[in-house]
VOMI-273867 format. One line per field, with one value per residue (C-alpha): x, y, z; residue in one letter. Coordinates in steps of 0.05 Angstrom, whole numbers, always signed. Example, Ala and Ser with C-alpha at 12.3 -4.5 7.8 and 13.67 -1.06 7.14 Angstrom:
BEGIN
east: c(+246,+273)
north: c(-90,-21)
up: c(+156,+143)
res: c(A,S)
END
This chain:
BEGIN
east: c(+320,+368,+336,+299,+332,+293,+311,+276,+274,+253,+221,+229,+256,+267,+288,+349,+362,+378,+388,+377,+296,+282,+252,+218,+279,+280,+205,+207,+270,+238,+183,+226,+265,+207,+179,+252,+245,+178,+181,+160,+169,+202,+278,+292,+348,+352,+410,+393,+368,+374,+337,+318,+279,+207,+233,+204,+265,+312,+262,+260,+338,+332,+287,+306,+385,+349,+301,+342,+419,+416,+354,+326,+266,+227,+230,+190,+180,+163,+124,+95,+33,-16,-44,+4,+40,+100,+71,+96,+117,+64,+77,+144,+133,+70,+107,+160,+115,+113,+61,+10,-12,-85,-91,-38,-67,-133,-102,-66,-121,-171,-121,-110,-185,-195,-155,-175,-221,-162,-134,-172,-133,-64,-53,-5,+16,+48,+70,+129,+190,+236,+246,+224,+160,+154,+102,+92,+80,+53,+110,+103,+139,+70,+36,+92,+100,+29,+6,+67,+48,-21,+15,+78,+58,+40,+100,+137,+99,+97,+170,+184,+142,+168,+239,+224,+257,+196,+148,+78,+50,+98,+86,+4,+11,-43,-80,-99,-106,-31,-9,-47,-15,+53,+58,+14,-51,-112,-181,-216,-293,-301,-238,-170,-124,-49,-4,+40,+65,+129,+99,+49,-19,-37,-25,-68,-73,-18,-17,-32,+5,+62,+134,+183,+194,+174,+109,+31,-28,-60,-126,-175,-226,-259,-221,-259,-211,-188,-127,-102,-108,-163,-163,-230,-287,-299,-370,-374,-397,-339,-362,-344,-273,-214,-185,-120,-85,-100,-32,+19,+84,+140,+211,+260,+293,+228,+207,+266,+251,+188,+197,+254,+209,+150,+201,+210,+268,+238,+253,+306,+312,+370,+396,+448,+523,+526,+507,+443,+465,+487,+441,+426,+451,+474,+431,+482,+560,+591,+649,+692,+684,+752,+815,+844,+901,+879,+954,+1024,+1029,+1085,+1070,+1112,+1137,+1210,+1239,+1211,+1275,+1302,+1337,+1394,+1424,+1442,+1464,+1490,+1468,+1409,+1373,+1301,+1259,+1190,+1137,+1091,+1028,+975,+922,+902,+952,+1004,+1066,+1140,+1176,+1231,+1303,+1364,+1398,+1336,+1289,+1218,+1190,+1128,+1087,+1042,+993,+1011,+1031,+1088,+1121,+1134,+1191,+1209,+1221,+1221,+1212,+1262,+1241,+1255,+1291,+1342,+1361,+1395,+1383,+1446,+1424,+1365,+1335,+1357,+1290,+1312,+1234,+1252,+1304,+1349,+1390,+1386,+1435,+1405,+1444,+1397,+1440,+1411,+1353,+1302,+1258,+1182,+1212,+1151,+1106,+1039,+1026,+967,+902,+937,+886,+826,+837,+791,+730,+737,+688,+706,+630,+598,+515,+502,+546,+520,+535,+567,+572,+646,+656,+697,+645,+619,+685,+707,+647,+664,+727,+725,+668,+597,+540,+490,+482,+419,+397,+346,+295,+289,+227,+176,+160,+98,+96,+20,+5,-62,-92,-151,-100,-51,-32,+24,+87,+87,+18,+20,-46,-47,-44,-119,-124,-113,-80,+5,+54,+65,+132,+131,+121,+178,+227,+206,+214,+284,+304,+286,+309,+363,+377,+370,+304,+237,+184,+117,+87,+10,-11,-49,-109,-171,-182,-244,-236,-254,-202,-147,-163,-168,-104,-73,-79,-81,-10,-10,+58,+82,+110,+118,+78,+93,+42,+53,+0,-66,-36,-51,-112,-149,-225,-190,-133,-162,-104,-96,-171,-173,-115,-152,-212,-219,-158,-159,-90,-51,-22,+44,+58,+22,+69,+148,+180,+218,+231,+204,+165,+126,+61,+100,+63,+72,+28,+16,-43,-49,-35,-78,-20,-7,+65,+80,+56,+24,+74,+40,+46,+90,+54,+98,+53,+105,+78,+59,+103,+156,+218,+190,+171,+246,+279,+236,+246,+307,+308,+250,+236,+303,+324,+270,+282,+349,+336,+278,+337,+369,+426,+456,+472,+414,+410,+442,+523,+523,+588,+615,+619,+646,+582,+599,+559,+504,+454,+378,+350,+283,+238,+235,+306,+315,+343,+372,+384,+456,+507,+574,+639,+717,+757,+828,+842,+812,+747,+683,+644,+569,+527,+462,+431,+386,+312,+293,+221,+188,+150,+212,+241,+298,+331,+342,+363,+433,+433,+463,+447,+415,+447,+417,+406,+379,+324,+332,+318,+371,+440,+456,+426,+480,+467,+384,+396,+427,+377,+433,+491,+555,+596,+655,+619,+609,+547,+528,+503,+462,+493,+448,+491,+569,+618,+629,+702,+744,+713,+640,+580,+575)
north: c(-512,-457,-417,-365,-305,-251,-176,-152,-79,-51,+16,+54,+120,+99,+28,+58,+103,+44,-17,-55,-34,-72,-139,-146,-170,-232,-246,-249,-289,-338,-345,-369,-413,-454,-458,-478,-533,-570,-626,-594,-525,-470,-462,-398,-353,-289,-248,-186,-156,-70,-11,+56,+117,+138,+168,+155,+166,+127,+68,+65,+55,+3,-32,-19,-31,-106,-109,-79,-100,-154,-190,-220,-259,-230,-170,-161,-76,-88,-28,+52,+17,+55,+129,+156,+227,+189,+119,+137,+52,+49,+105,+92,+23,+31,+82,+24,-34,-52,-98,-110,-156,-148,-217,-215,-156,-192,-250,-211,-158,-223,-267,-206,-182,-258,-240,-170,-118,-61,-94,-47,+12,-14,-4,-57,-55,-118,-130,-144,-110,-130,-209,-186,-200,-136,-150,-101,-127,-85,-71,-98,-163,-204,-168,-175,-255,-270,-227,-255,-326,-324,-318,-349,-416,-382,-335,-380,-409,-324,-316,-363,-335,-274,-295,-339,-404,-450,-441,-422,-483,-537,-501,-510,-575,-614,-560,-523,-582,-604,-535,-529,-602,-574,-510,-550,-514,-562,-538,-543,-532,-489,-447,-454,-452,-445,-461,-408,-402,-433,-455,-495,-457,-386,-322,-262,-199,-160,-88,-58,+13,+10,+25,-47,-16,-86,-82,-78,-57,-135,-104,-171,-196,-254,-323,-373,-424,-421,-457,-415,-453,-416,-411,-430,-383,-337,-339,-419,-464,-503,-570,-539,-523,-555,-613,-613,-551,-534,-498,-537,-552,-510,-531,-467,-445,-432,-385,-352,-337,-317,-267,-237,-229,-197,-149,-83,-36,+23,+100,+150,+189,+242,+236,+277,+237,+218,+172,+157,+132,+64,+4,+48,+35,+89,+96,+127,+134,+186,+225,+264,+340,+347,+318,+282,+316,+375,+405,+366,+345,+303,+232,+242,+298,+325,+379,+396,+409,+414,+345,+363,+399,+336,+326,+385,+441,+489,+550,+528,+593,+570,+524,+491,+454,+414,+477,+529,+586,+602,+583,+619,+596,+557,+572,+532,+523,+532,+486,+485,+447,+409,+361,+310,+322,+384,+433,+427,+499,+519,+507,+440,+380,+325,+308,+286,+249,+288,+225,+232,+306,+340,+411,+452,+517,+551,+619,+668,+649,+567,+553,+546,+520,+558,+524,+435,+387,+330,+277,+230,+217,+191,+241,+225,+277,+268,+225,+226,+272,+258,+285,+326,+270,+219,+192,+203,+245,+299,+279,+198,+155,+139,+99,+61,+49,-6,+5,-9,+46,-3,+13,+5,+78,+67,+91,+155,+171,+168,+217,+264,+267,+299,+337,+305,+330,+284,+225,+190,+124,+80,+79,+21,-14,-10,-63,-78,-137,-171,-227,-274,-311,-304,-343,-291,-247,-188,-212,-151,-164,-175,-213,-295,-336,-366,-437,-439,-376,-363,-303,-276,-284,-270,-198,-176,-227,-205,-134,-128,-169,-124,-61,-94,-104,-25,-30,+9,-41,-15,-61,-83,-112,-174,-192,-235,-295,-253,-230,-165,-157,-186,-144,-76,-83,-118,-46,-2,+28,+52,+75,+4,-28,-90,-132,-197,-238,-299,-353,-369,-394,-476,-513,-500,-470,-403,-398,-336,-303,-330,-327,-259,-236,-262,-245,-185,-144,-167,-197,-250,-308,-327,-385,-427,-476,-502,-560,-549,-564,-511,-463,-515,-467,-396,-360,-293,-249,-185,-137,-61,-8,+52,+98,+150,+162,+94,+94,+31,-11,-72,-79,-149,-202,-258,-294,-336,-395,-386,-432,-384,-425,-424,-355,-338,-382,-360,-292,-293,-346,-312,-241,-212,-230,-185,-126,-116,-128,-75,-26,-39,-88,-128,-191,-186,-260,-277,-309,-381,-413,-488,-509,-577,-614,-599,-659,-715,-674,-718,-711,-713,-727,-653,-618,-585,-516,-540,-481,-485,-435,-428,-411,-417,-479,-481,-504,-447,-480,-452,-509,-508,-534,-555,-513,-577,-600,-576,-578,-509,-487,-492,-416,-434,-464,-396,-367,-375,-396,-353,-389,-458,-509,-533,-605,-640,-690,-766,-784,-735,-771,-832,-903,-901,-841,-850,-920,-884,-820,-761,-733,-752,-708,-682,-690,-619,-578,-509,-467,-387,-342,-291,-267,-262,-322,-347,-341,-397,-389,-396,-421,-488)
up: c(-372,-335,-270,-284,-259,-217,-187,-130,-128,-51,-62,+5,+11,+94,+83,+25,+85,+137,+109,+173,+160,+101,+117,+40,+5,+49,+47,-21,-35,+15,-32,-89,-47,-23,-99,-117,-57,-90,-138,-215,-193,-237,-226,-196,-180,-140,-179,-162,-101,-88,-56,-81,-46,-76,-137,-206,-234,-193,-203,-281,-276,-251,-276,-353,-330,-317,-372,-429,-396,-359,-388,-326,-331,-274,-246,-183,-151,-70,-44,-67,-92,-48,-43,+2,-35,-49,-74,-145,-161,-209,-243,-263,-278,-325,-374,-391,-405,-479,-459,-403,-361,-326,-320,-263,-237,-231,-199,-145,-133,-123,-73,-24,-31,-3,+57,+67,+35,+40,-10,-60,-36,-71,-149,-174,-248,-286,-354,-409,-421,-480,-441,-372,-339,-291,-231,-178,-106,-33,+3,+84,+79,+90,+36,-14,-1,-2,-59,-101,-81,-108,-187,-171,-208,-268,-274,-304,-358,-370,-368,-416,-468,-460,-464,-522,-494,-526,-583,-556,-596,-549,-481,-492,-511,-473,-463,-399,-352,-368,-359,-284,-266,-288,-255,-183,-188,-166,-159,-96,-82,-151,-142,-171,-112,-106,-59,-36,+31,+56,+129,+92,+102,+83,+121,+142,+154,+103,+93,+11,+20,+59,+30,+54,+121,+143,+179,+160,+187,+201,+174,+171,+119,+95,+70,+22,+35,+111,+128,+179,+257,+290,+371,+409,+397,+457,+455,+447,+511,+539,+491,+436,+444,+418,+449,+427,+394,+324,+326,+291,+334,+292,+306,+352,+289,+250,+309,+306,+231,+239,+301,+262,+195,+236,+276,+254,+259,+299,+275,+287,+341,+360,+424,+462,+485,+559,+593,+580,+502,+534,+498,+436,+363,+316,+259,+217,+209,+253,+218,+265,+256,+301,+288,+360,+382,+348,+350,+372,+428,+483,+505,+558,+624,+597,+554,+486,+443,+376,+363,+321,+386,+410,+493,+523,+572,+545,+582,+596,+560,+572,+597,+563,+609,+592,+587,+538,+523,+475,+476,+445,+390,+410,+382,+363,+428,+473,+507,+544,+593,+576,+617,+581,+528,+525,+460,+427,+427,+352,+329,+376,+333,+396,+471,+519,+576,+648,+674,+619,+646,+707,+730,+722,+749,+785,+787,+836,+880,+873,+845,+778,+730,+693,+656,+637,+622,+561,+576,+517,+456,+388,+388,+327,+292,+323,+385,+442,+399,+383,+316,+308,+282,+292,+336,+295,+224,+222,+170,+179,+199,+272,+288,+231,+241,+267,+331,+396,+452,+506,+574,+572,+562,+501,+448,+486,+500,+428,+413,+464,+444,+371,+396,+377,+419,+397,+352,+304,+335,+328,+383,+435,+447,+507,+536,+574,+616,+641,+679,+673,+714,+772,+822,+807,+879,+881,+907,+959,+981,+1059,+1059,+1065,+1016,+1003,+970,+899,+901,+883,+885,+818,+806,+727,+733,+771,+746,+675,+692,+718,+659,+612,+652,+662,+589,+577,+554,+580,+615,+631,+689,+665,+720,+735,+680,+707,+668,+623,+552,+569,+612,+575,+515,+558,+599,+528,+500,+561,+546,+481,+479,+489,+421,+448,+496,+543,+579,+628,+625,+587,+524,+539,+531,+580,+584,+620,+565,+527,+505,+440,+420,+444,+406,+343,+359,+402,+374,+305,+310,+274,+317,+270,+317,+380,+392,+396,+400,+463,+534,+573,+536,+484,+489,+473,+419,+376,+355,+326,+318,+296,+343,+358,+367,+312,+336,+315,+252,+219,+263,+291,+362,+383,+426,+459,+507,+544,+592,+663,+689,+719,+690,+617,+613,+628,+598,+536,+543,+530,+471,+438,+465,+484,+402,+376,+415,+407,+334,+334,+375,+306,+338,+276,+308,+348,+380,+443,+440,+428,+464,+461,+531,+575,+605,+684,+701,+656,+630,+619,+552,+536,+469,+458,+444,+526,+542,+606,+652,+672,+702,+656,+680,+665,+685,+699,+633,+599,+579,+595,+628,+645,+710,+711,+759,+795,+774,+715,+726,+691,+750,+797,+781,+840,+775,+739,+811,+797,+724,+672,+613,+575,+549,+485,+480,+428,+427,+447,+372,+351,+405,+367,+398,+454,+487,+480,+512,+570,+567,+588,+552,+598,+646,+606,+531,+496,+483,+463,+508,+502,+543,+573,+634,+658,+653,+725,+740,+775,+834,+812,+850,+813)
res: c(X,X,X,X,X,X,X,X,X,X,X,X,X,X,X,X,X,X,X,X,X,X,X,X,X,X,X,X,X,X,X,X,X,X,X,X,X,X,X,X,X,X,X,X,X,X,X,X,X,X,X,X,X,X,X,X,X,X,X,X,X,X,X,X,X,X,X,X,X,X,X,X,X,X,X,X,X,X,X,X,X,X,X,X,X,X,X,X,X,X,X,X,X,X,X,X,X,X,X,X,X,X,X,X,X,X,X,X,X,X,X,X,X,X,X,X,X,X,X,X,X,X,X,X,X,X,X,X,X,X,X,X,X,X,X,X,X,X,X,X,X,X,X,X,X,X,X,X,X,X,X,X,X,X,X,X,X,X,X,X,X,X,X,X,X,X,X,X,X,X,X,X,X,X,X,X,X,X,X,X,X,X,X,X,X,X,X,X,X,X,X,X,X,X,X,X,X,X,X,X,X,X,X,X,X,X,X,X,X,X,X,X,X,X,X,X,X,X,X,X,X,X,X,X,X,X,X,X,X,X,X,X,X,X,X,X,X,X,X,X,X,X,X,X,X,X,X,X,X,X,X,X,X,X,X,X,X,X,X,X,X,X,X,X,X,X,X,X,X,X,X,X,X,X,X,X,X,X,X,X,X,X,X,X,X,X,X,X,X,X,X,X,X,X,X,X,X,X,X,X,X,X,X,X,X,X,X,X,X,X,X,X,X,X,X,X,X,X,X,X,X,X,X,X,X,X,X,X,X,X,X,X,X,X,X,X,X,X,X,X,X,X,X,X,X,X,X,X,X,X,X,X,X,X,X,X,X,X,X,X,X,X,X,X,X,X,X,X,X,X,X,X,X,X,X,X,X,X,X,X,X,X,X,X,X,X,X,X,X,X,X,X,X,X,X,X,X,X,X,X,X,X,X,X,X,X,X,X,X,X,X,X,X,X,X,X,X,X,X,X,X,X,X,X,X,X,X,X,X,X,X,X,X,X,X,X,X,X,X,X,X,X,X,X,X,X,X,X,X,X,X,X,X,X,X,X,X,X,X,X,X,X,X,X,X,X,X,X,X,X,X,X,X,X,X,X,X,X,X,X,X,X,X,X,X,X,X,X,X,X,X,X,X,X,X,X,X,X,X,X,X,X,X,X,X,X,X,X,X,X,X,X,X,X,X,X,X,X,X,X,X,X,X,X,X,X,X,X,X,X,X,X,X,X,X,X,X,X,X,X,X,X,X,X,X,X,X,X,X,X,X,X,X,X,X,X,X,X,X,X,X,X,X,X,X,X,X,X,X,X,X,X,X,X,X,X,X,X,X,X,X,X,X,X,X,X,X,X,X,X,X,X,X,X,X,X,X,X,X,X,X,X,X,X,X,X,X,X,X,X,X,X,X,X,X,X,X,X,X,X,X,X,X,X,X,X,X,X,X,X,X,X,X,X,X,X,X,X,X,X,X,X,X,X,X,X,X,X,X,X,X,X,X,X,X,X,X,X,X,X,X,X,X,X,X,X,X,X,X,X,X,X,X,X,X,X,X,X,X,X,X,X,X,X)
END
């Protein structure tokens, strides 16, 4: 049997605004790819993926272009399912059914009411169309994939009744029970269950009403069937906790996709052009309102001339500077001096350059010439003239959104120059950065060390690293090892979107941070664990902000390692990624470079992210250092470093290479760049 082809239609009046906001249409693509990825599961194919704003109108095109035109089997709306004024999904959608569906209403309404009781506040709609099964979804990314997966077994026994492709008679042969071992539905403890997320266990927390803007609300409720890893329970005794983590170990790659999916792109702000624009990204195309020259203009300090005079000696009549003012017409026979960038007078045709002249006579004073011999022969129409926009055209798109404002100059200058003021960007992150731990001291405290106690080092190092990446860090301070506190000083700042903490995510009876994310704040840990060297405890989180000016944005949780190593090197493998993509930076992750192994790099059974310092050799290559002991407590080895190398597990270098345990001097590697390329004469 062919795929079954789907549309997903993202209704968001933002996300068709900036397409860099919609997270949904990935989310639920994912979906189908994983079903597409199990033995006996339907065939499916994403044809057709598009956005439209909240408009009833707008909506029902598209959806009968892919009913009645294009006959796709499944058509699936993301978002305007709630109560809000412009929710209007289910209006337009319920008008063109020729047939409902309550069945799949049921079945969504009673997944996400599993998951959370807000769940009654959206109003999906599903039915048939001509061929098409129509099914509308929530639309935050979490909402849409998990309210989707609860049906996505059955769909396809639907769309191919619809379509007709088999007699109703052959599909039920067998009855029920062949049709639930078909599509994988089992029945556990009384209750059908299906399997739908791609990580293997079911989610929590989605949002009902939002609009594909890619975030929800994390509101909580109860779960029959609880698969999700749980941390310790803050109230149990010390016997009862876990003794290993119940969080499974997720490979780099699938953290990377899950930060990303749980990142929003923040909203638009206007901002004025100077200096203080550097790090933002423009939220829209900027069309030049000027043209650049705005009139023609020499390249060059000479004579401004008509060229079919030829060489010869002319009377100088005026002077034409690099300022405002107006200039004569210049006559057959005549010539003006002009200096650089400045007007053409009317009437000149092309600029010769001074050194290709020789005063002939002065004024009666001697200060200025009167008369010029052109000794320049050949003279072209338009030689060393700058036409008028021929720089930048009036009315063309000189920025497209999407830009990043660079500190180079080169894009403010561009602005300033056709006259822009201000500009639409997207609005950067804060950050706020917190330390755990009761042995925790400030660096700058004069005081004696007592025993058990260290410098925090975290704090400051993770401070200027984010300042120095142009983003706004709040400093949080040092949190005592209680719940209380971590959950206080966790939501002290409320204008912070985004917040870091060092320590308190291993396995010891002190480690609250994950248990009080989930427990305290209501949160949703996505992942507690990573298969790397340093940094294997990193986890992300999110939970729902109090702050009304960010709307129903979740606030961002990275709780990094204590060890002062990891929680760099992971800030900037993990946390620097999702900021720049929440400034609304396209390629948001950090340069990846082949480099030359400066010396034999160990390898361990985890893949390694082996701080090294990179720099240019004579023969043009980059090559990387290791920067000494890699332990992740010993922060001397970021001191200098200016990147990782990325090596891959023993298991993954071929028998040789494992025998030996290190990947040879001269062999090469990639390598994340997260500061300057050392020149020749580099540290290392």
């Amino acid at each position: 049997m062919p795929a079954l082809t789907v549309g997903i239609l993202v209704v968001s009046t933002t996300a068709s605004q900036h397409l860099t906001v919609d997270t949904s249409t990935s989310a639920l693509t994912e979906v189908f790819e994983h079903v597409n990825g199990e033995s006996q599961a339907a065939q499916w194919e994403v044809k057709e993926t598009t956005i439209v704003c909240d408009d009833i109108e707008k909506i029902q095109a598209t959806v009968k272009k892919w009913a009645d035109e294009e006959k796709l089997n499944l058509i699936v709306t993301t978002g305007g399912t709630g109560f809000a004024v412009k929710d209007v999904t289910p209006e337009a959608v319920r008008p063109l059914l020729q047939k409902e569906a309550p069945g799949l209403v049921h079945a969504m309404l009673s997944g996400s009411l599993e998951i959370t009781p807000f769940a009654m506040m959206s109003r999906p709609v599903a039915g048939v169309r001509n061929q098409s099964v129509i099914i509308t979804v929530p639309g935050s990314p979490k909402g849409a994939k998990e309210t989707l997966g609860f049906i996505v077994r059955t769909v396809p026994h639907a769309c191919i009744q619809a379509a007709g492709m088999e007699s109703s008679r052959k599909l039920h042969q067998g009855g029920t029970k062949q049709l639930e071992k078909t599509h994988g539905i089992t029945e556990k403890a009384g209750h059908f269950h299906i399997s739908h997320s791609p990580s293997g266990h079911a989610e929590h927390g989605h949002n009902h009403h939002s609009h594909g803007c890619g975030h929800s609300h994390g509101h909580q409720g109860p779960k029959r069937h609880q698969t999700v890893p749980r941390a310790n329970d803050l109230n149990a005794a010390v016997t009862r906790r876990h003794r290993e983590s119940p969080y499974p170990m997720i490979p780099v790659g699938e953290a990377h996709n899950l930060i990303s999916q749980h990142t929003p792109v923040l909203s638009v702000q206007q901002k004025d052009v100077n200096a203080d624009l550097i790090g933002y990204v423009l939220a829209e195309d900027i069309t030049a309102p000027e043209a650049v020259p705005a009139f023609r203009a020499s390249i060059v300090d000479g004579y401004a001339v008509i060229h079919t005079d030829g060489p010869g000696v002319y009377p100088v009549v005026a002077v034409s500077h690099a300022a405002p003012g107006a200039v004569p017409q210049l006559k057959p026979g005549q010539i003006a001096r002009i200096t650089t960038g400045a007007p053409l007078p009317p009437g000149a045709t092309a600029v010769i350059m001074v050194e290709e002249t020789a005063i002939k006579t002065m004024t009666a004073d001697d200060k200025e010439e009167k008369e010029v011999e052109i000794f320049a022969t050949g003279i072209a129409e338009n030689d060393n003239v700058r036409e008028a926009g021929s720089d930048v055209e009036a009315g063309t798109v000189i920025l497209k959104a999407g830009t990043a404002i660079t500190s180079s100059g080169g894009e403010i200058g561009l602005l300033a120059s056709v006259g822009v003021s201000s500009v639409r960007v997207f609005r950067k992150p804060v950050v706020g950065v917190l330390s755990t731990g009761d042995e925790l001291v400030d660096h700058n405290n004069p005081r004696s060390l007592e025993h058990g106690e260290i410098r925090d080092s975290n704090r400051p190092t993770l401070l200027s690293a984010i300042q120095a990446q142009g983003f706004t860090a709040v400093d949080l301070g040092i949190a005592a090892d209680k719940s209380e506190n971590l959950s206080s000083d966790l939501t002290r700042d409320a204008n912070c979107d985004v917040i870091i903490t060092t320590g308190g995510v291993s396995m010891g009876e002190l480690d609250l941070l994950k248990p009080t994310i989930e427990q305290s704040l209501k949160g949703t840990i996505h992942f507690g664990r990573v298969a790397m060297k340093p940094g294997k405890p990193t986890t992300f989180a999110t939970f729902p902000s109090t702050n009304a000016k960010q709307g129903d944005l979740d606030k961002l949780i990275f709780a990094l390692p204590g060890n002062p190593a990891s929680a760099l090197v992971t800030f900037y493998l993990f946390v620097l990624p999702s900021l720049r993509k929440s400034a609304g930076y396209v390629e948001y992750h950090l340069p990846r470079v082949r480099v030359v192994a400066g010396n034999d790099l160990r390898i361990d059974p985890r893949p390694e992210y082996h701080r090294v310092f990179v720099k240019m050799q004579n023969d043009g290559r980059l090559a990387a250092f290791s920067t000494g002991g890699q332990r992740s407590s010993r922060i001397g080895s970021a001191a200098q470093a200016n990147g990782v190398a990325c090596l891959p597990a023993k298991s993954e270098v071929g028998e040789k290479r494992e025998k030996f345990g290190y990947i040879p001097k001269g062999e090469t590697v990639t390598a994340v760049l997260w500061g300057q390329i050392g020149g020749l004469s580099g540290l290392m």
